[in-house]
N, C-alpha and C positions, 0 to 999 in steps of 0.2 A: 395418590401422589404419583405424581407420573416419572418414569425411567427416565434419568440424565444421564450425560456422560457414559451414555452406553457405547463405548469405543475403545482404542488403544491410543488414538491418535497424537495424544500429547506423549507418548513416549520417547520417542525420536532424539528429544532432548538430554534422552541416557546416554548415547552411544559413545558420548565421552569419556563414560565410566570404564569404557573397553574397547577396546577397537572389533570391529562387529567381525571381523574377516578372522581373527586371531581367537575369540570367545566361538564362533561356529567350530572352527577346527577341532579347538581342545574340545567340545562336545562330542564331535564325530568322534576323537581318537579315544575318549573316555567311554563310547559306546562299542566302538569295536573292540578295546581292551575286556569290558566286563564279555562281550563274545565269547571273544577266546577262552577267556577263565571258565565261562561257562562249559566250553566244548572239551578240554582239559576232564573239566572235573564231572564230565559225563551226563551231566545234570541230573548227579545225586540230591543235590540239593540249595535252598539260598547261600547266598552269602553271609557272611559271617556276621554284617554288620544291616542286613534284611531288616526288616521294619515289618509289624502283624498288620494288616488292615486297619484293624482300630485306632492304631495310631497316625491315623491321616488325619482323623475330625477330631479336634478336644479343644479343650477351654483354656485362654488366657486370660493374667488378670495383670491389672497395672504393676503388681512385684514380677512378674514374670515375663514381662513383655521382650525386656532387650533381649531374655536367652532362647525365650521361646520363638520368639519373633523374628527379631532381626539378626541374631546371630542364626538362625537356621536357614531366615531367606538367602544365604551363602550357598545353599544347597539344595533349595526348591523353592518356588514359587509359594507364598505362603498368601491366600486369601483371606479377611478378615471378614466376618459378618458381624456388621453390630446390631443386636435385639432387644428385647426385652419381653418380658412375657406375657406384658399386657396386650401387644402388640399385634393386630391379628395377620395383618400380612407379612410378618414376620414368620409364623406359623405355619403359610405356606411354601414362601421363599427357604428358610434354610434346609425345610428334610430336601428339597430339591437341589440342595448346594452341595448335603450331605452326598446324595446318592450320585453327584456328578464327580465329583472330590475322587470319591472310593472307585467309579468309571475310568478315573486320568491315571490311577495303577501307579501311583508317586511321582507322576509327572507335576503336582502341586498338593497343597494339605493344606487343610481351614482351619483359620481358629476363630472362635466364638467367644465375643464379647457381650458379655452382659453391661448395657448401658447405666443400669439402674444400679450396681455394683463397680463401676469403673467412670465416675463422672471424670473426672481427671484427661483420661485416652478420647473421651467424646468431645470434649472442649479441647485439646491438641488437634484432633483429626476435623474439627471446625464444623460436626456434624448438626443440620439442620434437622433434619427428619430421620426417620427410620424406617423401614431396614435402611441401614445403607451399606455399602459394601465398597472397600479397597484392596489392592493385593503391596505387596512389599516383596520387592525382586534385590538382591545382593542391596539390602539397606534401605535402599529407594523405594516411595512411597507415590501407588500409584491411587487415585480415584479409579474407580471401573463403573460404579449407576447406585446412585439411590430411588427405593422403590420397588414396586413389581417389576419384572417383565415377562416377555412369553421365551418357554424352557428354550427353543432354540436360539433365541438372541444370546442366552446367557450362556451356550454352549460354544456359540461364535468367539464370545469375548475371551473365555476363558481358553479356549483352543488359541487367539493371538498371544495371550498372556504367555502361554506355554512357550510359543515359539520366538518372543521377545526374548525371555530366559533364555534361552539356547542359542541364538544367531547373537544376541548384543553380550550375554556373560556368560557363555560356557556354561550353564546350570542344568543339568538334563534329569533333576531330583533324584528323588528316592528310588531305592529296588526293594518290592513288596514281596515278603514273605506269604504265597500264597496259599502255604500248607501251614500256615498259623491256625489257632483256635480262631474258632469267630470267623476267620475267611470268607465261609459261606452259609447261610443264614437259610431255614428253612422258609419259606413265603409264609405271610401270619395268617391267619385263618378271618375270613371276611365276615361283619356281622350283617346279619338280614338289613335288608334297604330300609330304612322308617318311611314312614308318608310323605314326608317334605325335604327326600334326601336330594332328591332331583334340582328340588329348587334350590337348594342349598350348596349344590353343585354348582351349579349356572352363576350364584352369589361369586363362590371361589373364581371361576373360570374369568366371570366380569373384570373381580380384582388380579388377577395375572396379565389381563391385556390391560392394565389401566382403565379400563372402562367403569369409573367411581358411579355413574349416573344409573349406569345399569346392575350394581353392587346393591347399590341402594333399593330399587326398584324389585329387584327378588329378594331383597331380607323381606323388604315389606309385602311383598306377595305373598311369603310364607307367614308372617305377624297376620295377616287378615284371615289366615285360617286358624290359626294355633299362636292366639294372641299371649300367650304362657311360653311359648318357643325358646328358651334360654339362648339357645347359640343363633337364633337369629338377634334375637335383644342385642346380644353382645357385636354383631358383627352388623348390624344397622348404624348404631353409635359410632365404631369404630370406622365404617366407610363414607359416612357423615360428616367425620371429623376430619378424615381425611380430605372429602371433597371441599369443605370451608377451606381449609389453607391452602388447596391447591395451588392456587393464583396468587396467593398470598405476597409482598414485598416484606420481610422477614425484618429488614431496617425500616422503611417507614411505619410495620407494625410497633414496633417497640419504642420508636421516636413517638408516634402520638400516645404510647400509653405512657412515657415518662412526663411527656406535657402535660396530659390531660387524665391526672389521677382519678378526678374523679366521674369522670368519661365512660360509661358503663359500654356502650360497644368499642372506645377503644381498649378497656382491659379483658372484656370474654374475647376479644382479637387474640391478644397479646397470652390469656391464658391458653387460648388452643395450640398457637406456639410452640409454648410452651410443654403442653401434653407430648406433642409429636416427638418434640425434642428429646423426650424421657425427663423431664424436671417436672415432676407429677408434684410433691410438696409445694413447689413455686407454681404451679398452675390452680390446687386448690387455695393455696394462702392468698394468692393476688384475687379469689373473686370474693371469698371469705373476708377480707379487707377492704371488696370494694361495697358486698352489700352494709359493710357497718357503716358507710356515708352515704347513700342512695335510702330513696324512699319511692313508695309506690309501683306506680307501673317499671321506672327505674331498677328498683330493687327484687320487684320479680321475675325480671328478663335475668338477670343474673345469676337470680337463685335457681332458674330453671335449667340455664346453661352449667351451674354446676350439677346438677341431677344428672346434666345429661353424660358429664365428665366421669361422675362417679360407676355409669354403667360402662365407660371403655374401660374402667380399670377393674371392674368388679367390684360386689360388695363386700363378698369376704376381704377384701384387701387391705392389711393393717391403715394405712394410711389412708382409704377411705373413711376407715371407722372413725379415726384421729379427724379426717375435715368435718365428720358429721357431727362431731362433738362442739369441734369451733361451731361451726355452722347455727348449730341448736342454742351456744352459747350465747352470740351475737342477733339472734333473731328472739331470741326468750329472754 
């Protein structure tokens, strides 16, 4: 899935929310006030009202959104990541969000959405795909990129985010408690390289630049040696799955699958879709329904295509186990 909306550009249309000259000031004077305080009180210590590290990245869920969310974008840039945990370049994408997060020192804080646990906030924020990622400045809600990208683009964006906050609403966030527990983390200890860490690397590296084709290409370099590979299994499927919808038209996929029920590549369209989307029950049910009226060659393109569905989710995955039941049901 390739990076959209990797920019600031439509922001502009805030600055009615403040007048940009008047929100820079009050930043400046609320910067220089915590100065002084600071030079006052010797720099014995944070302030009173200091935040740990930790609480830059944490989890929101549809009860907690307006206090965690939007009443706090009043006072920092609040990024949202939306994921899920099937998700593989989601996997990549957020520790990279995390460690940029904890980088900005309260200039912004993430919260993390679980898609799979909050359909509600995914259908509000009108999310296609996944990862996708927005921020929320004093209420307002911006898109910033769904998808990969590479760590300095995302560095850029969230660097304007920052100084959007401050020049159009006075918001210059949090002051981090940097003598909190947790603050600073010993480095974790590395495991020895396995045989196909390399190419397994090159897989990742492919999906951070968007490069689906070359994603592809090293899972299966590493399947041709070590056809048992789990984590390339998993990350074949999933850059697979990505690559099929790339291009994809999101409405005319869904328009031919509602005309054409029983349309076997309009519905494996419309379930991969769906997969991206995080509507994993609607994506197994719609091909599980489609093979109960398809026969033959028909019937087993479908069935294949949910195999192949069931490996981006996993098969431990309760709801795998739940479509293999349908599945067995309808076929037996």
């Amino acid at each position: 899935m390739q990076p959209r909306n990797m920019s600031m550009s439509g922001v502009v249309d805030l600055a009615a929310v403040k007048a940009a000259g008047e929100a820079k000031a009050k930043a400046e004077q609320a910067r220089a006030e915590a100065a002084r305080q600071a030079a006052q009180g010797g720099g014995a210590g944070p302030a009173a009202d200091a935040v740990p590290p930790s609480a830059l990245v944490f989890d929101v869920d549809e009860a907690g959104f307006e206090r965690d969310v939007l009443q706090l974008s009043a006072e920092v840039p609040v990024v949202l990541d939306f994921w899920a945990e099937w998700c593989q370049p989601c996997k990549q994408l957020s520790p990279l969000l995390e460690r940029l997060t904890v980088e900005a020192n309260g200039r912004l804080v993430l919260a993390k959405v679980d898609v799979d646990a909050n359909q509600m906030l995914m259908q509000q924020f009108q999310i296609q795909g996944i990862p996708a990622v927005f921020a929320v400045v004093a209420g307002q809600v911006l898109p910033l990129f769904q998808g990969v990208a590479p760590e300095q683009q995302i560095r850029d964006t969230l660097a304007q985010l920052v100084q959007v906050a401050e020049e159009r609403f006075g918001i210059i966030g949090l002051e981090v408690d940097a003598n909190a527990e947790g603050a600073a983390e010993s480095a974790p200890v590395e495991a020895p390289a396995g045989p196909h860490d390399a190419l397994l690397e090159a897989a990742v590296v492919a999906l951070d630049a968007g490069d689906l084709g070359g994603a592809v290409q090293a899972y299966k370099n590493v399947l041709a040696d070590d056809p048992g590979n789990t984590e390339a299994k998993l990350g074949l499927a999933q850059a697979e799955l990505l690559a099929r919808v790339q291009h994809m038209n999101p409405q005319d996929v869904r328009a031919a699958a509602a005309e054409n029920p029983r349309d076997p590549a309009a519905q494996i369209a419309a379930a991969d879709l769906d997969l991206v989307g995080g509507h994993v029950e609607d994506a197994f049910g719609r091909l599980v329904d489609t093979v109960k009226v398809t026969f033959g060659d028909d019937r087993d393109a479908v069935r294949l295509r949910l195999l192949e569905l069931f490996e981006v989710i996993g098969a431990d995955d309760p709801r795998v186990t739940a479509a293999r039941t349908a599945l067995a049901r309808v076929l037996f």
